[in-house]
C-alpha positions in Angstrom: -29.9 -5.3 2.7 -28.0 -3.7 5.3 -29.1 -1.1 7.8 -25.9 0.3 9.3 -23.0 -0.2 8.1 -23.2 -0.5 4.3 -21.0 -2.3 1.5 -18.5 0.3 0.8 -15.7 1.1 -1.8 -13.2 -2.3 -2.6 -9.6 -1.8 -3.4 -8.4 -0.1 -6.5 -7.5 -2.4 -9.5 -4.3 -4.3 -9.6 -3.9 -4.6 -13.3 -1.0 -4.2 -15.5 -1.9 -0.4 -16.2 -2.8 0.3 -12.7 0.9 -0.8 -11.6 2.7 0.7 -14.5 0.6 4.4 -13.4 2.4 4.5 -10.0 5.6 2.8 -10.2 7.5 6.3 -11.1 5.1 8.8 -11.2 3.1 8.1 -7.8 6.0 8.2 -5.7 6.7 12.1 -6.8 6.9 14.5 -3.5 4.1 16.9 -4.6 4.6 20.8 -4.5 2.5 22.5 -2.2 0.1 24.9 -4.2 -1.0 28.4 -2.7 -4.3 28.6 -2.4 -5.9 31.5 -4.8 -9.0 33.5 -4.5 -11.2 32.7 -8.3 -12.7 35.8 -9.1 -16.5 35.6 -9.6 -18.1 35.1 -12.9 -21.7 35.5 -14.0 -21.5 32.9 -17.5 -24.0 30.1 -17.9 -23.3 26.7 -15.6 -25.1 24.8 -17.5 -22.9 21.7 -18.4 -24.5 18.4 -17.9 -27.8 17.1 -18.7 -31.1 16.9 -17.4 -31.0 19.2 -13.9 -27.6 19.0 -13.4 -26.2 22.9 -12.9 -23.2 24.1 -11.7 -22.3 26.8 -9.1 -21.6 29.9 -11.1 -18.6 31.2 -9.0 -15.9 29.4 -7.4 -14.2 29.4 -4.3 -10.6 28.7 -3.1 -10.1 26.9 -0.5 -10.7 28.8 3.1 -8.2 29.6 5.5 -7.0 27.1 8.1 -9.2 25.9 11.3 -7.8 27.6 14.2 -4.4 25.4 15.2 -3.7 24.4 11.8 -2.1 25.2 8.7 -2.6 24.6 5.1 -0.1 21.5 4.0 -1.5 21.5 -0.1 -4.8 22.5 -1.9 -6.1 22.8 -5.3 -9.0 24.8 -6.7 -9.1 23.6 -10.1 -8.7 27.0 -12.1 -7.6 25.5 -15.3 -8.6 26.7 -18.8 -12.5 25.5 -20.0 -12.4 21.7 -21.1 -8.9 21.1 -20.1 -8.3 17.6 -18.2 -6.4 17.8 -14.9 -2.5 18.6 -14.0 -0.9 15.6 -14.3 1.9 16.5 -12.3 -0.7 16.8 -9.5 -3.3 14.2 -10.4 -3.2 10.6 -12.4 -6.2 9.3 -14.0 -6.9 5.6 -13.1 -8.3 4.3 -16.3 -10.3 1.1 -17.4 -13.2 -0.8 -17.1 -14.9 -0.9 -13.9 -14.9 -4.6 -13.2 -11.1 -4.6 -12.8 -11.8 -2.2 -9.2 -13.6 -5.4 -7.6 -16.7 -3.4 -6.7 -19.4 -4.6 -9.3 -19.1 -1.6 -11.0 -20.2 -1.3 -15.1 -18.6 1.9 -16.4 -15.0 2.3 -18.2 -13.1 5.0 -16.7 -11.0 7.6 -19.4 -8.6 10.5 -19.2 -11.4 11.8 -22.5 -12.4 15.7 -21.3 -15.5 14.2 -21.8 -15.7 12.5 -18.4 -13.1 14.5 -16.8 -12.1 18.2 -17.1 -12.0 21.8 -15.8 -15.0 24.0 -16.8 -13.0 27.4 -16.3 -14.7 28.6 -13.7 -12.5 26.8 -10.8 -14.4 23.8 -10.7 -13.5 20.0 -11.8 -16.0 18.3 -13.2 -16.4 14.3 -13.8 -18.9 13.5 -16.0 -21.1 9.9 -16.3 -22.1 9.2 -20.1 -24.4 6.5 -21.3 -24.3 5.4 -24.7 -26.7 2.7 -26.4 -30.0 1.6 -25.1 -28.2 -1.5 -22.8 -28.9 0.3 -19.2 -26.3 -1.8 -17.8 -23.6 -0.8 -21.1 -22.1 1.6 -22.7 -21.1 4.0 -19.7 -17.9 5.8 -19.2 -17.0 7.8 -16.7 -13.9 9.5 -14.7 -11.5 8.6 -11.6 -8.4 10.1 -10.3 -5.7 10.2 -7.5 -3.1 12.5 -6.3 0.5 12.1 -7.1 1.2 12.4 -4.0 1.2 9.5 -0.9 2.5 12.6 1.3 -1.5 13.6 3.5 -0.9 12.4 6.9 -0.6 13.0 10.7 2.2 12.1 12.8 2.3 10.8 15.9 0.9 13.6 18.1 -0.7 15.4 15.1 -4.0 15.8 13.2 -4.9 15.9 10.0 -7.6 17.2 8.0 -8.7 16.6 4.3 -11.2 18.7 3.1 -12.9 19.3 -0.1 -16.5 21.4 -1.4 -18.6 19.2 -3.9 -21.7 19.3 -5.5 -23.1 15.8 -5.9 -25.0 14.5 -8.7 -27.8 16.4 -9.1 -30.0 13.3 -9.7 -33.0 12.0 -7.6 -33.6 8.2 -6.7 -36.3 8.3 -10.0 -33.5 9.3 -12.2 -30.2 8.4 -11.0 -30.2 4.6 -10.1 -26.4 3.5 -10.1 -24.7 6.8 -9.4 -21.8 6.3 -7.2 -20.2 9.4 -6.5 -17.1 9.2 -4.0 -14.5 11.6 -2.2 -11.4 9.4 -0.2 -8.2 8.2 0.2 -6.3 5.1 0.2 -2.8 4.0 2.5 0.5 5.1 1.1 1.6 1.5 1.4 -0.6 -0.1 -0.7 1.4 1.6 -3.5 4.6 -0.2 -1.9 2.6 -3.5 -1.5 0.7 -3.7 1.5 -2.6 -5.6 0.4 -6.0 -4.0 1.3 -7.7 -3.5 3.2 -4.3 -3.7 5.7 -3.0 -0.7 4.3 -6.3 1.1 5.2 -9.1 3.4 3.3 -11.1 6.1 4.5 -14.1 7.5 2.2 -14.6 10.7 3.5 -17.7 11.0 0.9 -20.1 8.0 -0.4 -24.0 8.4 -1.9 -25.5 5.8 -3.9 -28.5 6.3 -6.4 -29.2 10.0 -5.5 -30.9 9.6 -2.0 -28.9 12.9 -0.8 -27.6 11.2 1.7 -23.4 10.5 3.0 -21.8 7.4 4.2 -18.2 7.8 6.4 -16.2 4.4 6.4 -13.2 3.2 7.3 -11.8 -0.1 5.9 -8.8 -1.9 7.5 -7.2 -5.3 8.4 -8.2 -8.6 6.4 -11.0 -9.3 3.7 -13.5 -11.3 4.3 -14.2 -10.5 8.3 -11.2 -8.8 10.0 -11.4 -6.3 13.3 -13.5 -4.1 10.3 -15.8 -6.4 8.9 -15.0 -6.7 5.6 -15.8 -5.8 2.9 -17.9 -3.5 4.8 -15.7 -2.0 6.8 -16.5 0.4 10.1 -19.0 3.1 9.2 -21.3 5.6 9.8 -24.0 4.5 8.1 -26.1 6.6 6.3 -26.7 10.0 6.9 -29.2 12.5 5.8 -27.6 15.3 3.3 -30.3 17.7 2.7 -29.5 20.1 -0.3 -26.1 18.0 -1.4 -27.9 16.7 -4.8 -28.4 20.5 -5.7 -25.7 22.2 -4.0 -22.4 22.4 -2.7 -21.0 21.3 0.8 -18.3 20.5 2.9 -17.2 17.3 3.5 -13.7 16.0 5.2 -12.6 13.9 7.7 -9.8 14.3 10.3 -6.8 11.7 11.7 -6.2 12.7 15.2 -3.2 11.2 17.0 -3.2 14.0 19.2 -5.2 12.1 22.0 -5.5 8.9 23.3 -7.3 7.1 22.3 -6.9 8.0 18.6 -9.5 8.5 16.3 -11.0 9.4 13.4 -13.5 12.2 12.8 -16.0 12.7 9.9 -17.6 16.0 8.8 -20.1 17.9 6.9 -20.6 21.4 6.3 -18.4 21.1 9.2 -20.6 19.3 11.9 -19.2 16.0 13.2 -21.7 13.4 12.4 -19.2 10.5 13.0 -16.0 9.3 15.3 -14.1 6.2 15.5 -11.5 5.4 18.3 -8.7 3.4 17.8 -10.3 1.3 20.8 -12.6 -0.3 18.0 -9.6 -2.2 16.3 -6.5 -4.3 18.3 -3.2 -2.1 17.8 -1.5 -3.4 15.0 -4.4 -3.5 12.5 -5.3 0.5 13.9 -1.1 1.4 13.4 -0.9 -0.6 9.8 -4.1 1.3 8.2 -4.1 5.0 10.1 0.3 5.4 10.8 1.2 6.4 7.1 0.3 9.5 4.9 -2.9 8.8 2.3 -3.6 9.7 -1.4 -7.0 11.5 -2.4 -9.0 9.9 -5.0 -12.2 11.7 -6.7 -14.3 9.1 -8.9 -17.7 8.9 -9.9 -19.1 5.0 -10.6 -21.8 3.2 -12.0 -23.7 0.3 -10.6 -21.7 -1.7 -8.2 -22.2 -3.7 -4.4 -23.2 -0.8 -2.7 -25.9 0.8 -5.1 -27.2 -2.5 -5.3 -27.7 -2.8 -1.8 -30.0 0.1 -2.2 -32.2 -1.4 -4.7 -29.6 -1.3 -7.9 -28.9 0.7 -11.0 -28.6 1.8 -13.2 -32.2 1.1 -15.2 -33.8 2.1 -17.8 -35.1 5.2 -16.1 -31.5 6.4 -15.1 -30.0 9.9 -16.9 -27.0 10.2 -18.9 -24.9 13.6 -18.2 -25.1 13.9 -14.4 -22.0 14.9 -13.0 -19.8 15.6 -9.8 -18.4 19.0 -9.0 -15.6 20.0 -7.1 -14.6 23.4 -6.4 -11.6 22.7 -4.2 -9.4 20.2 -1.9 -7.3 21.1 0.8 -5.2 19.3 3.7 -4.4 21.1 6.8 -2.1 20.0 9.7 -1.8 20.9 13.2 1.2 20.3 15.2 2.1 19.3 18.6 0.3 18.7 22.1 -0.5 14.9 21.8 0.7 11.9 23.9 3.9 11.5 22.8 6.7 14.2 24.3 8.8 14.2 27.4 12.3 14.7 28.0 15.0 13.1 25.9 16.1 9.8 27.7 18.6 8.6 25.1 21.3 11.1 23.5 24.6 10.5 24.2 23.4 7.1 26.5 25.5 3.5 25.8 24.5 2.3 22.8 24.7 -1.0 21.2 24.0 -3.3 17.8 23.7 -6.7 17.0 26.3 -5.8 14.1 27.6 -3.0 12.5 28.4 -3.0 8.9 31.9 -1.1 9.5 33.6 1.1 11.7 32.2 4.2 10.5 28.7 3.1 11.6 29.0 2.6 15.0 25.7 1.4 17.2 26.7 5.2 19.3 26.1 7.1 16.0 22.5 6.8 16.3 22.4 8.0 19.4 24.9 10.9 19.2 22.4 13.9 18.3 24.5 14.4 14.7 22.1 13.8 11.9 24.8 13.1 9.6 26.1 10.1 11.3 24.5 6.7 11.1 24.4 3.2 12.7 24.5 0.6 9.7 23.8 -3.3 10.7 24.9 -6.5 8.2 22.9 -7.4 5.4 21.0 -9.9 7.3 17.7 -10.4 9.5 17.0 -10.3 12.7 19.0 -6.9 13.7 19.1 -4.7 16.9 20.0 -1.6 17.9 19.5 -0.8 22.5 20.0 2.0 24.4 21.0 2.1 28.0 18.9 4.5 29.9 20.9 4.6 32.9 17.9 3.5 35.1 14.5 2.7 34.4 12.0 5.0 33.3 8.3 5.6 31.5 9.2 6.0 27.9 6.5 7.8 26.3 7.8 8.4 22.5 10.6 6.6 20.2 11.6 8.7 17.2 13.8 6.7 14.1 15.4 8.7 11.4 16.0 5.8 9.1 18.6 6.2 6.0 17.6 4.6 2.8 18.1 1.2 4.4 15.5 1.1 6.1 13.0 -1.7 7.9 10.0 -3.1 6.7 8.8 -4.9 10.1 10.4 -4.2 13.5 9.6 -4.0 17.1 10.2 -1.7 19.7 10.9 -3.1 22.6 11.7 -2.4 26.4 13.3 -4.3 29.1 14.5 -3.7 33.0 17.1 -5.8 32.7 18.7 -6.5 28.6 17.5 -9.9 29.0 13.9 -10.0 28.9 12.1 -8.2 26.5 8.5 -6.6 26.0 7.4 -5.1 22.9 5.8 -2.0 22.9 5.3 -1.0 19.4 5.0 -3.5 16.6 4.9 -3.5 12.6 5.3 -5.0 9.0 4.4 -2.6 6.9 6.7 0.1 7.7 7.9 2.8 4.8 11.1 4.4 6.3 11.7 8.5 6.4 11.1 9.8 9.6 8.9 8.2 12.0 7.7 9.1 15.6 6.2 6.7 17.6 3.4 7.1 20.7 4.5 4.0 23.0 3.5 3.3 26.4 5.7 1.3 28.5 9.0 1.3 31.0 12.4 0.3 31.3 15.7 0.6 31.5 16.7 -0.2 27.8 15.3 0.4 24.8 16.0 -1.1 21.1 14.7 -1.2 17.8 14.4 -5.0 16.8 14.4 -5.4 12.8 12.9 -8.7 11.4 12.2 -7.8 7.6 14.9 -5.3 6.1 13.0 -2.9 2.9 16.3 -3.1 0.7 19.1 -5.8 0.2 21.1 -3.9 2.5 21.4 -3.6 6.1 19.3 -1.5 8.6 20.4 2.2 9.0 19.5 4.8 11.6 20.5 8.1 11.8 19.2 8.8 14.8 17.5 6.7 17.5 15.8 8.6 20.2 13.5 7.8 23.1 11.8 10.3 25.1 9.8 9.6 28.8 10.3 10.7 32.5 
């Protein structure tokens, strides 16, 4: 058994049903929601079995730290014994065994394991049928919609949410898994994990009251995080958590440098991790892309069997985990990308251009409306001439639909010889800003792996330093 860092959550399942869920649906831009006030209500909580209550009045989710502002939340005010919006949330259905975590329960979209109890919270729901311990469990799991919760480069991010663990004890609630975190947008675009990155914001095992904080990233086994158990806090002590409910969030911060990544509960940082921990590229492939949320509550599995397994004969049907709301905030600006604009309106040049209407100058032109578009082949380039050599400190690319998958940013004194300053292969297009440290001269954006059959399309290049 580990001391420290613990066996933590594996990858979601890759079966059949699991890619058919997100190949349209996932890839919807969700609608922020406003968050609203739940009016107080004094009917009966009581919805699971054994000890398990449930706070008798909601609330929505608070107002912004200071510096931020709220990007999307949900409080969960549906009608009683209603299942989620679907236009918000998927359910991620099947037996446990297909997440490659050891876990025993099936997961369903039944109201059963997953609903709304009308009075703002959402409630999953563990139920044991049979007298097999190890059988006859089902349970519920779900993810946003949305691949949209993430800082840019010079931003921070916070995800937030106010649960109510299991309210089990380590007598009765062997094998109770309850977890609160978010997986890379890229995996849903086919970056493996654990490159695309996960961060449980929320972990307990077998009702110690306790929290884990973990961030999983690079290659499985081993890697710069350890895998499979990744780089964590360890465990903590959550007094009250099993009874009550509590904070719990974590924030991106790209802000500073170095970067990190901040856990939290009831608002007290109990945990950071620096970029320095990881090399560059394996920090940039799992933190530099938004994140989907996932709620679930397990069964059995690696990590409660590191703490002595479950569940057992002595282990309740009916516990549950409430949520009374999710949030993500954002805060803007002041981080170590910025300076003055080096590049617009500077000599610009392209390995190809796919015809005279996307010129290499377009992307460089300050018009959003005009583009640079290479062949349809690999390698491409696009360079700037500075004028003279100087720090560069941020590189923005507005890519068009053809986008690239794996490119470099790269400086030189002289166009000759080249030093990279910013490297990936699991890029996803849209807008992207780019923290780089380095100097020279020129600058270009070196494409090895286009995302489409097409060529590589900017509509704007820019490069910022002093």
């Amino acid at each position: 058994m580990q001391t420290s860092d613990q066996q933590d959550r594996r990858p979601p399942r890759r079966s059949k049903g699991w890619v058919a869920g997100v190949t349209a649906a996932a890839t919807l831009a969700l609608v922020g929601i406003t968050a609203v006030a739940h009016a107080g209500t004094s009917a009966a909580g009581e919805a699971g079995a054994g000890t398990q209550t449930v706070r008798l009045a909601a609330a929505a989710a608070p107002a912004p730290p200071a510096g931020f502002t709220l990007t999307w939340s949900d409080d969960f005010n549906g009608a009683a014994g209603t299942g989620v919006n679907t236009g918000t949330w998927k359910y991620d259905t099947g037996p446990g065994s297909s997440f490659g975590t050891g876990e025993i329960e099936t997961m369903t979209n039944s109201t059963a394991n997953v609903f709304q109890d009308g009075n703002g919270h959402l409630v999953l729901r563990a139920l044991h049928s049979g007298t097999d311990p190890r059988a006859g469990w089902t349970s519920g799991r779900i993810e946003t919609q949305a691949a949209t919760f993430g800082a840019d480069a010079g931003d921070v991010v916070r995800m937030e949410s106010s649960i109510q663990q299991p309210n089990v004890t380590t007598a009765n609630g062997a094998g109770y898994w309850p977890a609160f975190w978010m997986l890379g947008s890229t995996l849903r675009s086919g970056t493996p994990w654990p490159t695309s990155g996960e961060i449980d914001i929320l972990e307990d095992i077998n009702g110690r009251s306790s929290v884990f904080g973990t961030l999983h990233c690079g290659t499985n086994p081993g890697g710069a995080c350890n895998e499979s158990t990744g780089l964590g806090s360890g465990e903590r002590a959550c007094a009250g958590c099993q009874t009550g409910y509590h904070t719990y969030a974590v924030e991106i911060d790209r802000s500073k440098s170095p970067e990190e990544i901040r856990w939290y509960l009831d608002g007290a940082n109990y945990f950071t991790l620096p970029a320095t921990r990881v090399d560059a590229t394996t920090w940039n492939n799992a933190v530099h892309h938004p994140f989907f949320i996932i709620y679930d509550l397990a069964m059995g599995g690696g990590f409660p069997d590191a703490f002595g397994g479950g569940p057992n004969a002595a282990t309740i049907s009916g516990a549950q985990m409430n949520i009374d709301w999710v949030a993500v905030y954002n805060k803007k600006g002041g981080g170590t990308g910025g300076g003055t604009l080096l590049s617009q309106g500077r000599p610009t040049t392209a390995s190809s251009t796919e015809n005279a209407g996307t010129a290499a100058a377009n992307a460089t032109d300050g018009n959003t409306g005009t583009r640079w578009s290479s062949a349809f082949s690999d390698p491409q380039w696009l360079r700037v001439d500075l004028g003279a050599t100087h720090s560069i400190s941020k590189v923005t690319l507005n890519w068009e639909a053809a986008y690239a998958k794996a490119f470099q940013i790269q400086t030189s004194p002289d166009g000759t010889n080249w030093t990279s300053v910013y490297s990936t292969t699991t890029a996803t297009g849209g807008n992207q800003t780019l923290n780089v440290t380095g100097s020279g001269r020129y600058v270009r954006m070196y494409g090895t792996q286009r995302a489409t059959v097409y060529g590589y399309s900017l509509w704007e290049f820019q490069v910022y330093g002093s």
